[in-house]
N, C-alpha and C positions, 0 to 999 in steps of 0.2 A: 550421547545424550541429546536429546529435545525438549523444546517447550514450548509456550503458544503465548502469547501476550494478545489482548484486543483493546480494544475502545471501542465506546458506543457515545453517539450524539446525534441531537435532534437538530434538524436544522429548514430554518425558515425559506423551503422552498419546494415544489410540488418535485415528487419523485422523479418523473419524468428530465427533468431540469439537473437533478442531482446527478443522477443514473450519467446522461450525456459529460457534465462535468469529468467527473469519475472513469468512465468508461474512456475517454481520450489519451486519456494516462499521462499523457507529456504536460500536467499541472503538477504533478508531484513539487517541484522548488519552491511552488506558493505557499505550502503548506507543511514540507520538512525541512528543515536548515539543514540535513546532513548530505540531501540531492542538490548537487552540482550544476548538473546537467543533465538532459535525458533527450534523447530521440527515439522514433518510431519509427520501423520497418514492420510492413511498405507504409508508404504515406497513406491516408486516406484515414476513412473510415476503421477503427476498432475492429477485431474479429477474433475468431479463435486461431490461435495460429501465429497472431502478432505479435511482435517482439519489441521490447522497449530495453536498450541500450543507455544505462546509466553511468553518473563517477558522484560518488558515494562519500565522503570523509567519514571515518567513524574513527573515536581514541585517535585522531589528528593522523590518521593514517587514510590515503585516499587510497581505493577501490574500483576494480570496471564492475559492473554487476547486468546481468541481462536476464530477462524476466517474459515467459511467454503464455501470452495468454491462452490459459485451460477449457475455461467456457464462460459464458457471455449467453445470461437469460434475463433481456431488456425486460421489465424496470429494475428487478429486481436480486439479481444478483453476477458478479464478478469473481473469477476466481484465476490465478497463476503458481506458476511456477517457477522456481529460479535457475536456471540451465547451466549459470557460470561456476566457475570452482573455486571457491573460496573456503577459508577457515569456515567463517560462520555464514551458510543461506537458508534462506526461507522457502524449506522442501514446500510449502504450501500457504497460500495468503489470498486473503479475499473481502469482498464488501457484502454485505446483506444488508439490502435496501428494505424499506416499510413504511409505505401512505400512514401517517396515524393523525388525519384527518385538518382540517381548515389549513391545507396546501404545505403543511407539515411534512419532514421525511426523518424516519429514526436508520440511522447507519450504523452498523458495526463491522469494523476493521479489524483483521485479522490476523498471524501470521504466526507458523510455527517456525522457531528457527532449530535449524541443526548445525552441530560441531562438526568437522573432517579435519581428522591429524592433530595438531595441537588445539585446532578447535573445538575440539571435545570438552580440553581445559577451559574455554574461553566462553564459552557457550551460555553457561549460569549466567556469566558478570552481566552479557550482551541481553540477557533475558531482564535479569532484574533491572537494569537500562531502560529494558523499550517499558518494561509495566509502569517501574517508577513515573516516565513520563507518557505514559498511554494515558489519561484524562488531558493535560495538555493541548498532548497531539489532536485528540478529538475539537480541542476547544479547535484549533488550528486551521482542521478542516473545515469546523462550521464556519468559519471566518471567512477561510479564504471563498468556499462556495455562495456564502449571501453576498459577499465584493463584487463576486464576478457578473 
């Protein structure tokens, strides 16, 4: 079984500005209390191809999770995949960025998640999880990106 949870939020900053945010990946902790930690391989600059190395807690159980990016179409869109093997990963997640004008940006976050093995069972719970707190998360993001 899968599903797809999103959020969407406007946020007070010129796309341009968001996109680079976003696109670095290694902000994630600003913005969800369940990332730990994360690093990027290789260092540098964002690309396809790049991989970000996380440790996850979810239900007080912590997780490695690694994540590679798909494609990358500056300003306005991000997309990856999850390569690690866990119960539950998100075969596919992404951002769709949108100017909607006076230096405004409308985001939506994405991500379907799949079950493997007992994850199958666990999958719905993990779904209704990220929706129930998908406005939240969105506030989260806008937050942490106008801080920054």
């Amino acid at each position: 079984m899968s599903g797809q949870f999103e959020a969407v939020t406007e946020i007070d900053r010129p796309i341009a500005e968001v996109f680079a945010y976003l696109a670095e990946g290694t902000h994630d902790p600003e913005f969800s209390p369940r990332v730990q930690e994360i690093t990027k391989q290789p260092a540098g600059p964002t690309a396809v191809g790049t991989v970000f190395r996380s440790t996850v807690k979810d239900a007080g159980m912590k997780t490695r999770r690694e994540l590679r990016i798909a494609e990358l179409d500056s300003p306005t869109r991000i997309r990856w995949t999850e390569t690690s093997k866990n119960v539950v990963t998100s075969r596919e997640g992404g951002y769709d960025l949108e100017a909607v004008g006076d230096g405004r940006t409308r985001v939506r976050l994405f991500n379907v998640l799949e079950g493997h093995g007992v994850g199958k069972l666990l999958v719905g719970f993990a779904l209704g999880a990220a929706r129930k707190d998908a406005p939240a998360f969105g506030e989260r993001i806008k937050k942490a990106i106008e801080a920054s």
